[in-house]
MARLOVEX-61802 format. One record per residue: x, y, z of N, C-alpha, C in turn. Coordinates in steps of 0.1 Angstrom, whole numbers, padded with zeros to 4 digits, always signed. Layout:
REM MARLOVEX-61802
XYZXYZXYZ;...
This chain:
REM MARLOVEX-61802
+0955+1393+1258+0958+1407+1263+0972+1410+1257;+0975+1417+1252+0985+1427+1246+0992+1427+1255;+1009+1433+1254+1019+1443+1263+1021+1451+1256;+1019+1461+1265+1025+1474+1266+1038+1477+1270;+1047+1480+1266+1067+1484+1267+1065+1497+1264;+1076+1502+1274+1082+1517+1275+1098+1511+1277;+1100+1525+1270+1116+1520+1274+1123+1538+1263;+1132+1540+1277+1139+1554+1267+1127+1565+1268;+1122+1569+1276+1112+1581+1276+1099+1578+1263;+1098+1564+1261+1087+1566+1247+1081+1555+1249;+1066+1549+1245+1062+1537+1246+1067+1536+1230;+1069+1519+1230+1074+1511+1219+1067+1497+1216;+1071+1494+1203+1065+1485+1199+1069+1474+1203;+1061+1459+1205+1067+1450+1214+1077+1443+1206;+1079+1445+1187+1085+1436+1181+1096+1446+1182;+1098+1454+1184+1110+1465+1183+1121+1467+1191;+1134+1464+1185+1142+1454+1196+1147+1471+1207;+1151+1467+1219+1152+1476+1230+1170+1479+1237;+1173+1467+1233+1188+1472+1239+1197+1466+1231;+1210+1467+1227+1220+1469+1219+1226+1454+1229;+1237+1447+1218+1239+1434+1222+1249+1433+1232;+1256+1446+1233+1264+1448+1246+1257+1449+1261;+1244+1452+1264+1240+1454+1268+1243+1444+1285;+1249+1450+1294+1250+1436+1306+1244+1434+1314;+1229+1437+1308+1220+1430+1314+1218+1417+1307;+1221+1417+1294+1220+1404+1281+1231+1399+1282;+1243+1409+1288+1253+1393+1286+1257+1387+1301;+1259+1390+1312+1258+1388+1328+1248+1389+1332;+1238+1392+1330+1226+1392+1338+1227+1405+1348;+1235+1413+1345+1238+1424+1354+1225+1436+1358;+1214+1428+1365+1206+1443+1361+1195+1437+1375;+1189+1447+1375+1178+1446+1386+1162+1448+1383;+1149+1439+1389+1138+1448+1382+1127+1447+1394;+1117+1450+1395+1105+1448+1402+1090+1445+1397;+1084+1436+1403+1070+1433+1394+1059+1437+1405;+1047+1447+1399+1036+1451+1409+1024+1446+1401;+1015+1441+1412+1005+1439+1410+0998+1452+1403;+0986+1446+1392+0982+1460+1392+0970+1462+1399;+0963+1473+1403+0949+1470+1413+0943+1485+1407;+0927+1479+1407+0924+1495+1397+0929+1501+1392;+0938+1498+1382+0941+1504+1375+0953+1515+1374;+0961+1506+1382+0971+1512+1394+0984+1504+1395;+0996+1506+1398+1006+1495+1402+1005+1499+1419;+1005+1485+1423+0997+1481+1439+1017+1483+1443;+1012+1492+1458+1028+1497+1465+1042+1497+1459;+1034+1508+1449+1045+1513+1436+1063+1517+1442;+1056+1525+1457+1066+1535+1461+1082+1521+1467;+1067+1510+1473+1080+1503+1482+1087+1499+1472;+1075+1492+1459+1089+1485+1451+1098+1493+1445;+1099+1508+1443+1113+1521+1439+1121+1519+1448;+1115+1519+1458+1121+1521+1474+1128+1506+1472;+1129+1495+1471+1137+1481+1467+1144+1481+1458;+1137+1485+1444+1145+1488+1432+1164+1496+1434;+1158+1503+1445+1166+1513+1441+1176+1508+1453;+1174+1500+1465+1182+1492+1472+1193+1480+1465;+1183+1473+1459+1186+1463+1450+1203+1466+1441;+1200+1477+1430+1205+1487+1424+1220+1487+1432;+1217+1500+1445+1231+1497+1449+1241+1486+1458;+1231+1479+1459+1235+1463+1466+1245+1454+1456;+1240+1457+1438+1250+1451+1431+1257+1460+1429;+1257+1475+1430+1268+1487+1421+1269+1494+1417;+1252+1494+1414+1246+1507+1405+1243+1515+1407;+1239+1528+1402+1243+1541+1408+1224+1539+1405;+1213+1547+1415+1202+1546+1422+1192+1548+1406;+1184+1542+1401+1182+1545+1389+1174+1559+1386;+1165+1564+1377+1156+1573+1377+1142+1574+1382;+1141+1572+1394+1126+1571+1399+1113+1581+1391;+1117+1595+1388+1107+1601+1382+1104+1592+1365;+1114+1588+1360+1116+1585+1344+1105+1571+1344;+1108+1562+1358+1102+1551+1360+1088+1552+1366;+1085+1560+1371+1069+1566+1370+1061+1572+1360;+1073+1578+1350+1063+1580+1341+1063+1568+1330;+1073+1556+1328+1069+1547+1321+1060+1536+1330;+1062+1542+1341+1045+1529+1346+1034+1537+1341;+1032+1553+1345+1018+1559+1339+1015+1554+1321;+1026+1552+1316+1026+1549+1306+1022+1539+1299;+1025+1527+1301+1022+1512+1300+1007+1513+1306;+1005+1518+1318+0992+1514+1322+0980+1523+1314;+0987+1535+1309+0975+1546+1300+0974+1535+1287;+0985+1528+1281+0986+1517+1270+0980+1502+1270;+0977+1497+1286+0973+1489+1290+0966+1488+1301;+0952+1494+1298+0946+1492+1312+0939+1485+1321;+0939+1472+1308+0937+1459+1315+0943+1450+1318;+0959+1459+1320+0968+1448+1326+0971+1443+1342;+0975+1429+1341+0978+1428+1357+0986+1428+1363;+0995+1429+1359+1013+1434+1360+1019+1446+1356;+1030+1450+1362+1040+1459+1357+1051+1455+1360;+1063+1451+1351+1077+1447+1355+1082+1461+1347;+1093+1466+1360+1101+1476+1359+1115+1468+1358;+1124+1468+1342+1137+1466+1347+1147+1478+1345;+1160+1476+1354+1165+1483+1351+1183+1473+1350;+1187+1480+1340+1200+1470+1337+1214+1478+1333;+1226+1477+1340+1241+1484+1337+1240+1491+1327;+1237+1484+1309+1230+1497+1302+1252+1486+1295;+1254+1493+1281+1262+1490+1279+1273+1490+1282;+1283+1475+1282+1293+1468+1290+1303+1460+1280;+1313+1459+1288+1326+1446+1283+1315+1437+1280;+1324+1423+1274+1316+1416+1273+1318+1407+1286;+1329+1406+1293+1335+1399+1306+1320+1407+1318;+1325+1405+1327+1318+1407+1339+1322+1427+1346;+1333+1429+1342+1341+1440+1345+1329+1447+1335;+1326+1463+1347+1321+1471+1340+1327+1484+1335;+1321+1495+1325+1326+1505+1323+1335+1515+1338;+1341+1523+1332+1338+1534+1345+1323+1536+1346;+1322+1537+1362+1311+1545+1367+1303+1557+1363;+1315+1562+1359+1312+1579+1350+1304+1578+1334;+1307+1566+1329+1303+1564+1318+1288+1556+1316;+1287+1550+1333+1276+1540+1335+1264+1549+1327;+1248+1541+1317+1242+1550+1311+1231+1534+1315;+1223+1532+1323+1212+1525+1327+1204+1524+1310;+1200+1513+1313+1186+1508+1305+1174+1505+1310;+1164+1515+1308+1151+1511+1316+1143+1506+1310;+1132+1498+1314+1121+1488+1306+1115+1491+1314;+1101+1494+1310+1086+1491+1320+1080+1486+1312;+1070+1474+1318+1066+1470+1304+1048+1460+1314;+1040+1463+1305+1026+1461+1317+1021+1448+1309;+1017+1443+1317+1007+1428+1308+1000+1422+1316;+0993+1410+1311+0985+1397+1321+0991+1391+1333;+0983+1386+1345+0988+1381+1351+0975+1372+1357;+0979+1361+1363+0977+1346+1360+0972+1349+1377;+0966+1345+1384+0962+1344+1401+0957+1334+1407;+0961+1329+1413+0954+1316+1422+0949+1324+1436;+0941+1320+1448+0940+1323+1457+0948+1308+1464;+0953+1300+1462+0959+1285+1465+0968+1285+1461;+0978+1281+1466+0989+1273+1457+0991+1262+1462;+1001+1249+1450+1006+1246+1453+1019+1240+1449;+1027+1236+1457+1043+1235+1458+1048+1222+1461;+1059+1227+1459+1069+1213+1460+1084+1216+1465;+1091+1206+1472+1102+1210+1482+1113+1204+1464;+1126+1209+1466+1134+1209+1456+1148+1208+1463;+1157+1198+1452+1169+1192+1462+1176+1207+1456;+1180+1219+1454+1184+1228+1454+1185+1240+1459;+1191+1247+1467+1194+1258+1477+1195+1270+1474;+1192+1279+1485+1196+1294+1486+1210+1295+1491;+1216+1302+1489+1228+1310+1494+1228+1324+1504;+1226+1315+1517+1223+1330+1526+1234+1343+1525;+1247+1331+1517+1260+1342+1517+1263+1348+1508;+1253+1346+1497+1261+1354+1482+1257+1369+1487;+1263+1372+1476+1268+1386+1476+1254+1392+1471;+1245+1386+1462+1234+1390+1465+1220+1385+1472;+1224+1379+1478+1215+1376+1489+1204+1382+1491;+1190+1380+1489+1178+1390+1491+1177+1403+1484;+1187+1402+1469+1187+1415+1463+1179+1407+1452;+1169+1415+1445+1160+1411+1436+1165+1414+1422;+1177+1410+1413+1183+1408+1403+1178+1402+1393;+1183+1408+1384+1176+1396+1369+1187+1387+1364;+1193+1380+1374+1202+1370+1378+1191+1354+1377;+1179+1350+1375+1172+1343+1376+1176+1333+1372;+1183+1324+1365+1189+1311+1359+1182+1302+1372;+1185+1302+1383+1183+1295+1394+1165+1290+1395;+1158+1301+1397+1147+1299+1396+1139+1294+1385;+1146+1299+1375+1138+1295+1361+1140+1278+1362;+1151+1273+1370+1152+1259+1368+1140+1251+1381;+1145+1256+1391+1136+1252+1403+1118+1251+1397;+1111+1263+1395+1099+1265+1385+1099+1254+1378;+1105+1251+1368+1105+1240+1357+1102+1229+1365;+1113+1226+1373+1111+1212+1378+1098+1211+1390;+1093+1226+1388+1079+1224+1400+1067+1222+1389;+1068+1227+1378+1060+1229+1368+1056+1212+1362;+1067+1203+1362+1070+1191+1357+1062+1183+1367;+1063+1189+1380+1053+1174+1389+1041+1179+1394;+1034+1191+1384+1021+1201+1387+1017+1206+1399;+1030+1213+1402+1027+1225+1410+1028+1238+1403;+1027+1248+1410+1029+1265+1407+1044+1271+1415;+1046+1262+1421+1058+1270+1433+1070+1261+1436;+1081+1264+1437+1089+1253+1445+1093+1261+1461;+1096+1257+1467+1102+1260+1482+1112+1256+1482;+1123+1262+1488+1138+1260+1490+1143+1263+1501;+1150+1255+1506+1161+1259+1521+1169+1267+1520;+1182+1272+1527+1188+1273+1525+1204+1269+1526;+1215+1275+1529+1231+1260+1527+1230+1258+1541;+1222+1255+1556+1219+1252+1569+1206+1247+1563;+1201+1244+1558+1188+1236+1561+1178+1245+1565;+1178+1258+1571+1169+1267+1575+1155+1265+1560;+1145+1268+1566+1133+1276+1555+1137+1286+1549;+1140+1288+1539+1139+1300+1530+1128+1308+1521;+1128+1304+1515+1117+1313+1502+1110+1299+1489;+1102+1308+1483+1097+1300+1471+1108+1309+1461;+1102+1305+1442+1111+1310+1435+1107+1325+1429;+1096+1328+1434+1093+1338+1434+1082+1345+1442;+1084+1338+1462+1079+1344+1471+1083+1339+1482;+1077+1346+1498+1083+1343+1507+1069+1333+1516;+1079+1327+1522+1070+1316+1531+1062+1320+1543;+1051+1313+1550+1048+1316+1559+1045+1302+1566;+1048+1301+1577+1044+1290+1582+1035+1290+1597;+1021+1285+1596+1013+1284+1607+1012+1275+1615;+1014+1276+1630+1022+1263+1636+1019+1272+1649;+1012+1266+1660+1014+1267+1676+1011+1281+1673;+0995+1281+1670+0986+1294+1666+0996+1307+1664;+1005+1305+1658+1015+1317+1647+1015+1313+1635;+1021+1328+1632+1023+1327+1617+1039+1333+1617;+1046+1323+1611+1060+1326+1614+1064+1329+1599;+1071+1336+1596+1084+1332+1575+1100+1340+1583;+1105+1332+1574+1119+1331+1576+1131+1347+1582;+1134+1345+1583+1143+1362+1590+1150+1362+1576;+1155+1376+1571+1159+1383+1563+1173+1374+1564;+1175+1369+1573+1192+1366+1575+1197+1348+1570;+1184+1345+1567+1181+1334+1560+1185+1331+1548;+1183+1349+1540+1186+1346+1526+1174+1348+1516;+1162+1346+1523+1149+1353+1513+1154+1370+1512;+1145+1368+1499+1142+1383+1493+1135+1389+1505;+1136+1403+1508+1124+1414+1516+1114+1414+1503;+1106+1408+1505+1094+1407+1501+1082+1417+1498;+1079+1424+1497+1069+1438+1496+1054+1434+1503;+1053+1423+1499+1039+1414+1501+1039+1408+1513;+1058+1399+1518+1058+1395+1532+1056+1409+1543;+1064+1422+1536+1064+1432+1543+1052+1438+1555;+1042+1440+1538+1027+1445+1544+1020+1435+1551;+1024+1423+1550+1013+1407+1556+1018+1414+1571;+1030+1413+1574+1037+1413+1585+1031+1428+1593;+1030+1437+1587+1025+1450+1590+1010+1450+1598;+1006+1449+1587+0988+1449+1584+0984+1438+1597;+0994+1426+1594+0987+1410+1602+0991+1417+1617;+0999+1425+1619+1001+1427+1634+0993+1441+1641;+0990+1449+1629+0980+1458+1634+0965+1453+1638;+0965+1443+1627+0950+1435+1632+0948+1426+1645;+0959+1426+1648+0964+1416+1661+0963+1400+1656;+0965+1398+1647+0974+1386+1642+0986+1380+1648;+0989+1367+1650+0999+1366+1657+1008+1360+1648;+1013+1374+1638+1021+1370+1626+1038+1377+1634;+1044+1370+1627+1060+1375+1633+1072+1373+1625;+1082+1375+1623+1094+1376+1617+1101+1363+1628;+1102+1347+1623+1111+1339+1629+1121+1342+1636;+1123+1336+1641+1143+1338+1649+1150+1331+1641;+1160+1334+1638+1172+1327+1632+1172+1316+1633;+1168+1305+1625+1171+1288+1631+1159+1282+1631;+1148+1291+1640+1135+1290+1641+1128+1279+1636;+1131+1280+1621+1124+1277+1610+1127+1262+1603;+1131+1251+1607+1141+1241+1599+1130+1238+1588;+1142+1238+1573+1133+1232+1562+1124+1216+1564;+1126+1210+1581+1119+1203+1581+1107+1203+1588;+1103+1213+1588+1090+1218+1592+1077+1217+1584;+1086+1212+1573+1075+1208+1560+1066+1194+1560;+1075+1189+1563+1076+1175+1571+1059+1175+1575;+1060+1189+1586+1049+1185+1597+1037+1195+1590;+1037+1199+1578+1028+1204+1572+1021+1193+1567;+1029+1184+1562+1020+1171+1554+1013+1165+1563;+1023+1163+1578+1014+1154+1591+1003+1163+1596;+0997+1173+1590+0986+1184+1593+0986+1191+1608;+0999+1193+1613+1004+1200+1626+1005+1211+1623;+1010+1216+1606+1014+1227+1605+1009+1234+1590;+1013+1247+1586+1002+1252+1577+1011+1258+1567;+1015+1259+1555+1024+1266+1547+1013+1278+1539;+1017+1290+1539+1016+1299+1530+1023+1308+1520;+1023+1310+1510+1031+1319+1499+1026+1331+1500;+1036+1342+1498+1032+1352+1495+1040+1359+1485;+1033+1369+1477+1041+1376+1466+1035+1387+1460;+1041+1395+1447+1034+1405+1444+1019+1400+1435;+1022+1387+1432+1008+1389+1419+1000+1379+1427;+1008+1369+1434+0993+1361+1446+0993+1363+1459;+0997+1376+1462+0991+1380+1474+0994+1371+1489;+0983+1373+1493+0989+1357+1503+0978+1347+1499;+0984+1333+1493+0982+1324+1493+0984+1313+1499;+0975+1305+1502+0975+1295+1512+0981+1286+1502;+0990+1276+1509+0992+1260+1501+0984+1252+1505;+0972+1247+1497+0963+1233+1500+0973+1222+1485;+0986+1224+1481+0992+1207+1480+1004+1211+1479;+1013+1199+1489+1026+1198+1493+1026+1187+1484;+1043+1186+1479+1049+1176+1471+1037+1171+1460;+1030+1159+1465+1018+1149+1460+1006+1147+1470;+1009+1158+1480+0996+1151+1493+0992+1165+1489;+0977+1164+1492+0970+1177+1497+0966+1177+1508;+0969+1191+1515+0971+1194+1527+0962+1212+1530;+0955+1210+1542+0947+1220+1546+0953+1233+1552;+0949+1242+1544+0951+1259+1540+0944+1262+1561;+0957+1268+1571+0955+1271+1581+0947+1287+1585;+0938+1282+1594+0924+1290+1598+0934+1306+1596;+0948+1309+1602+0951+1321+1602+0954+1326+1590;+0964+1318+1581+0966+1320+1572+0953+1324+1563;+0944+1315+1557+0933+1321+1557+0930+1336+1559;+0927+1337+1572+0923+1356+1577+0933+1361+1575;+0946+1362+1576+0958+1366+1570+0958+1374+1550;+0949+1359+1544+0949+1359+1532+0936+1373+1527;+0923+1371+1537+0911+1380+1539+0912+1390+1542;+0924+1397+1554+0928+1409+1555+0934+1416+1547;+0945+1404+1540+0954+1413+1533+0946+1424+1517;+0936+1414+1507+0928+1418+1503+0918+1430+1508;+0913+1428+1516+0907+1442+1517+0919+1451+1521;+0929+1455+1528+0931+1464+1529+0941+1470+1518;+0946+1463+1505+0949+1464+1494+0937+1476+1488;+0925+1468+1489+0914+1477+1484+0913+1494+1483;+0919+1489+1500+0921+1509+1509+0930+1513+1506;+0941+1511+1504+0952+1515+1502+0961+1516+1487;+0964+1520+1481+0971+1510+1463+0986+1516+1466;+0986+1525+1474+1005+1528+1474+1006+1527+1490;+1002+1519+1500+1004+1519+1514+1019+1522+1518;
């Protein structure tokens, strides 16, 4: 399957270079993006991830990007690619020093990318715990940045002992997140994932689980602070307790293997995973 790139009000060619070497998204990592499922032919709750984007944005500094400009490069990529499964929207400072220090504000001129392609699905995953942490205190904490260095390493070393996922604590030991989703843990017939104050991302996918699972009368919930210790994993392997991932391209998925054991995908989690599917179906911008 091909990608389709937009960028600058025009689709473009994928060998055709897009931003200029000043650019500080290329040299700090200064930039922000969002990835949506695509569903019929659709970017699946387009609006929440603008609505994040655009939080994200001024969480690091940036002045709110162009929401109409970035709808018409998703209409775009997906009229160019209509059998893709993804859409990653970035948006990045746009040219910069080469230090960390930005232009004036007044001069600030964004770089936007939308760009649609394949995506890869498991209804399973599985994960692995990693001696490396979240930072519930940085400064971007739960902002979705293209700051990734972190994860790109965590992944690798999950990739190396054949999993899909790693899981991470955070600097208290709390549960935090995967490297690119949020946890759920089933335990004393709930479904608990970590509080925002933990240091996970707001999630789009934890969002609606959390929404949808409580209209259905699920006994899904937002942890208490502490709630959650990263040794709760522990009691996933001794089969007391149940881990699930959730994200934009796998939905909610159950973990059936921890570290090197395989371990059984929990009855709620499951219906958790059944609901959330159909009502994706009904909905594509909930």
């Amino acid at each position: 399957m091909s990608v389709a790139i937009w960028s600058d009000g025009r689709l473009v060619d994928p060998s055709e270079p897009l931003v200029v070497g000043v650019d500080h998204g290329l040299t700090v990592g200064d930039g922000v993006f969002e990835t949506c499922a695509v569903e019929q032919g659709t970017a699946f709750a387009l609006t929440r991830h603008l609505r994040r984007l655009e939080r994200s944005a001024r969480g690091i500094g940036l002045a709110a990007p162009d929401e109409q400009a970035l709808r018409e490069g998703v209409a775009a990529v997906l009229a160019a690619a209509p059998d893709a499964g993804r859409v990653r929207i970035t948006v990045t400072g746009g040219p910069g020093p080469l230090g960390s220090d930005r232009f004036d504000p007044a001069q600030q001129r964004h770089t936007l990318v939308v760009l649609a392609g394949p995506a890869t699905r498991s209804p399973t995953s599985r994960v692995v715990r990693v001696p490396w942490v979240r930072n519930e205190r940085s400064s971007v904490a739960g902002l979705k940045t293209t700051s990734y260095a972190e994860n790109v390493v965590a992944l690798a070393e999950a990739r190396r002992r054949g999993a899909d996922e790693a899981v991470l604590a955070n600097t208290v030991g709390h549960l935090c997140e995967g490297t690119a989703s949020n946890a759920f843990v089933e335990r004393g017939g709930e479904l608990l994932t970590p509080p925002l104050s933990s240091g996970c991302l707001a999630g789009i996918t934890r969002e609606l689980a959390l929404e949808w699972g409580a209209a259905a009368g699920l006994p899904v919930r937002e942890a208490a602070e502490g709630e959650l210790r990263y040794e709760v994993l522990d009691d996933v392997l001794a089969g007391s307790a149940h881990l699930t991932m959730t994200g934009s391209i796998r939905n909610v998925s159950p973990v059936v293997r921890l570290d090197e054991q395989d371990v059984a995908p929990g009855e709620l989690s499951v219906q958790l995973r059944e609901l959330f599917q159909a009502r994706l179906a009904d909905d594509i911008d909930p």
